[in-house]
C-alpha positions as CSV (number, residue, x, y, z in Angstrom):
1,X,7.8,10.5,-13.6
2,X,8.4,10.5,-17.1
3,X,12.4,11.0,-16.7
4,X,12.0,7.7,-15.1
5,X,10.7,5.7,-17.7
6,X,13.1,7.3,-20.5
7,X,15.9,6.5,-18.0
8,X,14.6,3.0,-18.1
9,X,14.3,3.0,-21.7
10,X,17.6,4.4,-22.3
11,X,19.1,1.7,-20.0
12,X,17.4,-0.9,-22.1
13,X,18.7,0.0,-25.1
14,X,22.6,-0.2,-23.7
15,X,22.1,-3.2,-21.7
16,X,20.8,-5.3,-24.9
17,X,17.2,-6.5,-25.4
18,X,17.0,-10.7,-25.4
19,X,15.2,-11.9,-28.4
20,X,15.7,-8.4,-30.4
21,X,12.3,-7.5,-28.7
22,X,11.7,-3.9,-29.4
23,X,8.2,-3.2,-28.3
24,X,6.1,-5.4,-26.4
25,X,3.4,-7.6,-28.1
26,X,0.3,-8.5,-26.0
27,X,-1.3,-11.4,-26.7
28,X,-4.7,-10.5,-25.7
29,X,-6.7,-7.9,-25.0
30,X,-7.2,-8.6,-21.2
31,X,-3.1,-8.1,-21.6
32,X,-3.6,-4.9,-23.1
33,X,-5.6,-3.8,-20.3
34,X,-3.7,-4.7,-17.7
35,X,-0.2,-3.0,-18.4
36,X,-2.5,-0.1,-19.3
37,X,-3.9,-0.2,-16.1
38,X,-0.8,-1.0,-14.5
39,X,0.9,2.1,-16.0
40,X,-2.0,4.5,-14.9
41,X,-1.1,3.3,-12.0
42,X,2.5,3.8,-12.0
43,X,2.1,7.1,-13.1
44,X,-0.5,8.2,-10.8
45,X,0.4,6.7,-7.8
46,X,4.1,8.3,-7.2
47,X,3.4,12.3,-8.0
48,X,0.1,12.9,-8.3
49,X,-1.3,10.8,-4.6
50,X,1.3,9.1,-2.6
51,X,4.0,12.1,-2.7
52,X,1.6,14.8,-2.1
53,X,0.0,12.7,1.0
54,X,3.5,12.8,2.2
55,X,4.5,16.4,2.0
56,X,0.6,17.5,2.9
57,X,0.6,15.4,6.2
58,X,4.3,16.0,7.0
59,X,3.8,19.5,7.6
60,X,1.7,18.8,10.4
61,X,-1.1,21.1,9.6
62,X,-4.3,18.8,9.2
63,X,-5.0,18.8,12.8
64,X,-3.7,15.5,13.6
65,X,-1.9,14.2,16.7
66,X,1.8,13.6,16.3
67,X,1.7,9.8,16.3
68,X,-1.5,9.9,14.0
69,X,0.5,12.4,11.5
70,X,3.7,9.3,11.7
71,X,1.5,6.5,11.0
72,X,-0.4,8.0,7.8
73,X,2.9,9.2,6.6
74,X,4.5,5.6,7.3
75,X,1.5,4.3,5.2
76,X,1.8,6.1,2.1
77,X,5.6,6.2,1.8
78,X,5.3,2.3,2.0
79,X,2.5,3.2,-0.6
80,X,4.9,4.9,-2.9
81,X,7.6,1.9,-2.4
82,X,5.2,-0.1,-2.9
83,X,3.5,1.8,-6.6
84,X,7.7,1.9,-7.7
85,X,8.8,-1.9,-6.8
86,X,5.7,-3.4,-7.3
87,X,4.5,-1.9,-10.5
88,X,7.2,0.2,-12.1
89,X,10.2,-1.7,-11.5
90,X,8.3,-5.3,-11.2
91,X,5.5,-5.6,-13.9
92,X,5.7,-2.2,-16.3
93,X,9.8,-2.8,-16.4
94,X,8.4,-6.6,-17.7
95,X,6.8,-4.9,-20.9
96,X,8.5,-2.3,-21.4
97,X,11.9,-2.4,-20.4
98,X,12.6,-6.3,-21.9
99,X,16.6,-6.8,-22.0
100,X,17.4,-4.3,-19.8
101,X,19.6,-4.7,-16.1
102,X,16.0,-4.9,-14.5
103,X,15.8,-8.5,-16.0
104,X,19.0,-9.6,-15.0
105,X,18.1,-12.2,-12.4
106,X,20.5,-11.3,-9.8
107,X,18.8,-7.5,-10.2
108,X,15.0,-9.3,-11.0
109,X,15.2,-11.5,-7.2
110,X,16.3,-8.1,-5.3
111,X,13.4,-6.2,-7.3
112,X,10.7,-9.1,-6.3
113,X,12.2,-9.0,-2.7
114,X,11.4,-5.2,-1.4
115,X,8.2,-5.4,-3.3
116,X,7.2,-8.1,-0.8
117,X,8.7,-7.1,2.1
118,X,6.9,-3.0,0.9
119,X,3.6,-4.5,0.4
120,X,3.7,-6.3,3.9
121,X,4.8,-3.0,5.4
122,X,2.4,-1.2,3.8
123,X,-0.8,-3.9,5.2
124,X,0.9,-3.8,8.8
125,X,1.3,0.1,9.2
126,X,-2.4,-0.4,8.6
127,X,-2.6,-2.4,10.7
128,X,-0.5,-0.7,13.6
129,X,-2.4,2.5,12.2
130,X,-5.6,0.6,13.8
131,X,-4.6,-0.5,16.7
132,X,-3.3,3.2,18.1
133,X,-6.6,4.3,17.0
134,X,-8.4,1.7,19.1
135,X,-6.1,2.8,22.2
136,X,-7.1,6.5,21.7
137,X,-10.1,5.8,22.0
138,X,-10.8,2.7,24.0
139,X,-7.9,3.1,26.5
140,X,-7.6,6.2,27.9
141,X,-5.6,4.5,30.5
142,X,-2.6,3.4,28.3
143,X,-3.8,6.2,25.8
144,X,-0.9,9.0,27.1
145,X,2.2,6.2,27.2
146,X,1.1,4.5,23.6
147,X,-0.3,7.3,21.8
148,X,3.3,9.3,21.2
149,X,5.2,10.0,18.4
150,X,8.4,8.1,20.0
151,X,6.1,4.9,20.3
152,X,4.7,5.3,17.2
153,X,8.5,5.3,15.2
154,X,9.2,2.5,16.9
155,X,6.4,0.6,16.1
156,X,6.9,1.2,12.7
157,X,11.2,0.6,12.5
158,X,10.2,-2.4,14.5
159,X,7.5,-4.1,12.3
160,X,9.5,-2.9,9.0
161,X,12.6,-4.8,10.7
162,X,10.7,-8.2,11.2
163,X,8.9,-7.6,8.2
164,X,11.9,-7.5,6.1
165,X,13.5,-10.6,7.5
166,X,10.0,-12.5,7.0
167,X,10.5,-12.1,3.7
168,X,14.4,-13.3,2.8
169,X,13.3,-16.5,1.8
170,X,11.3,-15.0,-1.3
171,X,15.0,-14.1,-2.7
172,X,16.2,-17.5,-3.0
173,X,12.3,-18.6,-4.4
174,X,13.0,-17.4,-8.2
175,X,15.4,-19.0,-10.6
176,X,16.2,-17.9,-13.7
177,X,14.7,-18.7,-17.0
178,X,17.7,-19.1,-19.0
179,X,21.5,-18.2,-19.3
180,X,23.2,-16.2,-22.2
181,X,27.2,-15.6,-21.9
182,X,27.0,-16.7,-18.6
183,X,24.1,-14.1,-17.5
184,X,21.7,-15.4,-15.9
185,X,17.8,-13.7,-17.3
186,X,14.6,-13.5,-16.3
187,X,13.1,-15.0,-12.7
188,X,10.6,-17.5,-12.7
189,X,9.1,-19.4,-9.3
190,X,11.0,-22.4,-8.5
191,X,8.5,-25.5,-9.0
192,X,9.8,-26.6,-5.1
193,X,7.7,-23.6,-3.8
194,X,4.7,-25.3,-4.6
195,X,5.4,-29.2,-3.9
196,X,8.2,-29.3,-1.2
197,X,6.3,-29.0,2.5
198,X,9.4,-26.2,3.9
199,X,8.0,-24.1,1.0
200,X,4.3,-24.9,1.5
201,X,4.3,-23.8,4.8
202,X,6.0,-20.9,4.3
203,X,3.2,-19.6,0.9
204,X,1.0,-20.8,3.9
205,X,2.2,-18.6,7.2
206,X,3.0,-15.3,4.4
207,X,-0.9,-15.5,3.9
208,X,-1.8,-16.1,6.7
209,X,0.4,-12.9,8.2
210,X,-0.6,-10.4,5.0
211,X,-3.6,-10.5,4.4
212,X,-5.3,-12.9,6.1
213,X,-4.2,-12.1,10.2
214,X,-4.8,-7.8,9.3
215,X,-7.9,-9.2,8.4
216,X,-8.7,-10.7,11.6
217,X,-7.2,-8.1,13.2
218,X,-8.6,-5.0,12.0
219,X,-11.9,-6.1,12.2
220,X,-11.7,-7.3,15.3
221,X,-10.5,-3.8,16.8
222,X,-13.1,-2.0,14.4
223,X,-15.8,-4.3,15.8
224,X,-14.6,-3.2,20.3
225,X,-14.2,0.2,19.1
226,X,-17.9,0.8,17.4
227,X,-18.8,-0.8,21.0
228,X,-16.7,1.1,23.2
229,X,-18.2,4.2,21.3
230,X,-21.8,3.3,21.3
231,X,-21.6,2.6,24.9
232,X,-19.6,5.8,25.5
233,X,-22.2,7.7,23.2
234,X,-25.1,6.7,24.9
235,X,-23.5,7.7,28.7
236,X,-21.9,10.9,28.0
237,X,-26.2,11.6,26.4
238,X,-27.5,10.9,29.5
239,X,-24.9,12.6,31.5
240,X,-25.5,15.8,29.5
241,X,-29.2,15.8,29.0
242,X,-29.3,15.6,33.2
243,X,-26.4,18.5,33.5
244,X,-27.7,21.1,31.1
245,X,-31.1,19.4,30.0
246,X,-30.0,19.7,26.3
247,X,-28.7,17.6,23.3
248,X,-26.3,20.2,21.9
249,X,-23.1,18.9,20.0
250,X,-20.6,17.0,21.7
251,X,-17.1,18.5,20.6
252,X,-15.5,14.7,22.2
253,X,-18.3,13.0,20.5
254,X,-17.5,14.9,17.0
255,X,-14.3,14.2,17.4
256,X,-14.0,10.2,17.6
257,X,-16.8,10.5,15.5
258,X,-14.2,11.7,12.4
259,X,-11.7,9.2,13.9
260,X,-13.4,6.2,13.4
261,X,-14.8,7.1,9.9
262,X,-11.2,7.3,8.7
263,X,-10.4,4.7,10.3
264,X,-13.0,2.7,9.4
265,X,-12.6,3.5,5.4
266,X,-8.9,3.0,5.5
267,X,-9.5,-0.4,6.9
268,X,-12.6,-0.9,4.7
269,X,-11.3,-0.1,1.7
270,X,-8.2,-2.5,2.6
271,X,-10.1,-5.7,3.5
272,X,-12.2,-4.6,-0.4
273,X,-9.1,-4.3,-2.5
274,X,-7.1,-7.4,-0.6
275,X,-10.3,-10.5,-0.7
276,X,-9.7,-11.1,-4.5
277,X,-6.3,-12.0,-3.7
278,X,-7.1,-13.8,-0.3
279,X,-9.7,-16.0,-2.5
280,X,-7.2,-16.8,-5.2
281,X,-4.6,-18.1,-2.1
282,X,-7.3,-20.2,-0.8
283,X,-8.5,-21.6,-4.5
284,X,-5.0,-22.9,-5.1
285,X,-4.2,-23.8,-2.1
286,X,-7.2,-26.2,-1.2
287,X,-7.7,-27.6,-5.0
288,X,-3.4,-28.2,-5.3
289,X,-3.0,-26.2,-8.3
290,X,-0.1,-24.9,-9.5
291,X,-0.8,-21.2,-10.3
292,X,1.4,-21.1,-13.0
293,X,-0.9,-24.0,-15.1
294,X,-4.2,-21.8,-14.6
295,X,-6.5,-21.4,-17.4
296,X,-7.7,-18.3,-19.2
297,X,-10.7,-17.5,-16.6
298,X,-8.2,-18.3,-13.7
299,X,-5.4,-16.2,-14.9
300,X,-7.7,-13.4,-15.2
301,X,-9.3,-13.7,-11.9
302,X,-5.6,-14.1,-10.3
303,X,-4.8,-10.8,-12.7
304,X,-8.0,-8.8,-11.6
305,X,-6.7,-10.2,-7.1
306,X,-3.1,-8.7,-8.0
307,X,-4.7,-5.1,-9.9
308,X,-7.2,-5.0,-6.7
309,X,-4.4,-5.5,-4.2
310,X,-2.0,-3.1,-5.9
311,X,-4.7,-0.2,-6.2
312,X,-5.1,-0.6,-2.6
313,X,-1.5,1.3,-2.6
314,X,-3.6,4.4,-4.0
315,X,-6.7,4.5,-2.6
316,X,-5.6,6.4,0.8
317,X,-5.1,9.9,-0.8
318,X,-8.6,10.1,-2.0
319,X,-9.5,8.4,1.1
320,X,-8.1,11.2,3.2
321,X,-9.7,14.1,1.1
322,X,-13.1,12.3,1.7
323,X,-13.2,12.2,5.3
324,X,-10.6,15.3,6.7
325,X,-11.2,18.8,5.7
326,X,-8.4,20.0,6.9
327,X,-5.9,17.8,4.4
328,X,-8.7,18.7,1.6
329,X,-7.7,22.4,2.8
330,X,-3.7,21.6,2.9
331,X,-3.7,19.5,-0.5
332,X,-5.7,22.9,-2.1
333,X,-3.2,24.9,-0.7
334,X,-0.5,22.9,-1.8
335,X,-1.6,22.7,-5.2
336,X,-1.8,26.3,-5.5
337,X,1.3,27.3,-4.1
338,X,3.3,27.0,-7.9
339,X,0.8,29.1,-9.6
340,X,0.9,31.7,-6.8
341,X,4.3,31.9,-6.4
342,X,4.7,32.6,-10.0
343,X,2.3,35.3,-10.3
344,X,4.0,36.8,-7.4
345,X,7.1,36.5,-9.0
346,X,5.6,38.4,-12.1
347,X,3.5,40.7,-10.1
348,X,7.6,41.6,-8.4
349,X,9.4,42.1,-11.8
350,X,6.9,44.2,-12.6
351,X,6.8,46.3,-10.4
């Protein structure tokens, strides 16, 4: 990770800095805090959680079904897109990194363009993530067509396709800030984007399909799936107290039982991390404010929305070794395995 900022750095340094900035200066302390955070984040979110959740739960060893083990792994690779567009190459690479081919505006639109269409991926596999949970266990019917790993990839190749087309317009959105030898620098939000209706309606049905429709959504499949498995709970209690005239441990039971709390505080922890953004949309929106012209106490309430909504890329890790035992068991095993196999090694040589 940190071969990745040097390379960056190095970059910067043959590309030119504008302005003869060599460090950055923050203005404020709120700024200091937020490309500390923001670098935190940048450096734990690709090693130390995303990667590991990949490797862990693509070995297929945490007792998960195949379609289960595809969607989790969908989730944090757009995770770990998301961490290195969003917040390495996006927002550190703006401190940082001033001057170099990252702020070329050609370079800058691309940049802003998969970290939108990475976030939106990463709030619909979520999504889809839900939804086969609520056919496992709602509908056993359609539960052995749906519930594969075939449907499952292409659920996910299909959303990241439509996904990634939703987002095209964002490219042509930015402009740049200024030219020098006929290099365009910098991007900066076209001031169409928030006064002609084409664009309006577009900020408009973006929100509406991340975050505010997952919203909808998830809740409303959490909300027939805590009902499907109350009403289930209570039957298959009755149905065993009468067949064996005891209230022993239901391995079915226990099983949705771990299902739906992972579910529950992946989507949980989603709706959380996302609502200070959603507000922010809604502020602007209603009142007709131009984000760009927000005061102090605005700016940092739209700062703290974007640090909330970008944590929520690194929350499922720790989220996993919560509720399954088995990936807390895998992720131990996997952080072992270096120091093992080097005291094996040792153990070899000297013998």
């Amino acid at each position: 990770m940190n071969g990745f900022f040097l390379i960056l750095w190095w970059l910067g340094k043959k590309t030119g800095r504008i302005n003869g900035s060599k460090v950055p200066k923050f203005t404020n302390r709120c700024e200091t805090l937020y490309v500390s955070y923001y670098v935190l984040l940048g450096v734990v979110g690709v090693a130390p959680l995303n990667l590991v959740a990949i490797v862990v739960l693509s070995r297929g060893k945490c007792g998960l079904s195949t379609c289960t083990t595809r969607y989790l792994v969908a989730m944090a690779a757009a995770d770990l897109l998301v961490v290195i567009t969003e917040v390495i190459l996006w927002r550190i690479s703006w401190y940082y990194f001033r001057g170099s081919f990252l702020n070329i505006t050609p370079v800058c639109r691309v940049i802003y363009l998969l970290s939108r269409v990475t976030t939106d991926c990463s709030v619909w596999f979520t999504v889809t993530f839900t939804f086969d949970r609520f056919v496992a266990i709602c509908l056993q019917k359609l539960k052995t067509k749906y519930c594969t790993g075939r449907t499952a990839a292409v659920v996910l190749a299909t959303s990241c396709i439509l996904l990634s087309s939703k987002n095209i317009p964002f490219y042509f959105a930015l402009e740049p800030v200024y030219t020098i030898d006929n290099v365009p620098w910098d991007c900066v939000t076209i001031p169409a984007a928030f006064t002609e209706p084409g664009w309006v309606v577009f900020d408009w049905l973006d929100t509406v399909l991340t975050p505010l429709l997952p919203f909808a959504v998830i809740l409303l499949l959490n909300a027939l799936t805590v009902r499907h498995i109350l009403v289930a709970s209570r039957v298959r209690k009755r149905l065993r107290c009468e067949s064996k005239g005891e209230n022993g441990t239901d391995p079915e039971m226990e099983s949705r039982r771990k299902s739906v709390i992972l579910l529950f505080t992946l989507s949980g922890s989603f709706i959380l991390l996302w609502l200070v953004y959603f507000i922010d949309f809604l502020y602007y929106s209603i009142a007709g404010i131009n984000p760009t012209q927000y005061n102090d106490s605005l700016s940092n309430f739209e700062q703290v929305g974007q640090m909330l909504r970008n944590l929520s890329c690194c929350t499922n890790t720790f989220i996993y070794g919560v509720t399954q035992s088995k990936f807390r068991e895998q992720l131990t095993s996997a952080v072992k395995y270096p120091f093992t196999s080097i005291i094996q090694l040792i153990n070899k040589q000297n013998n």
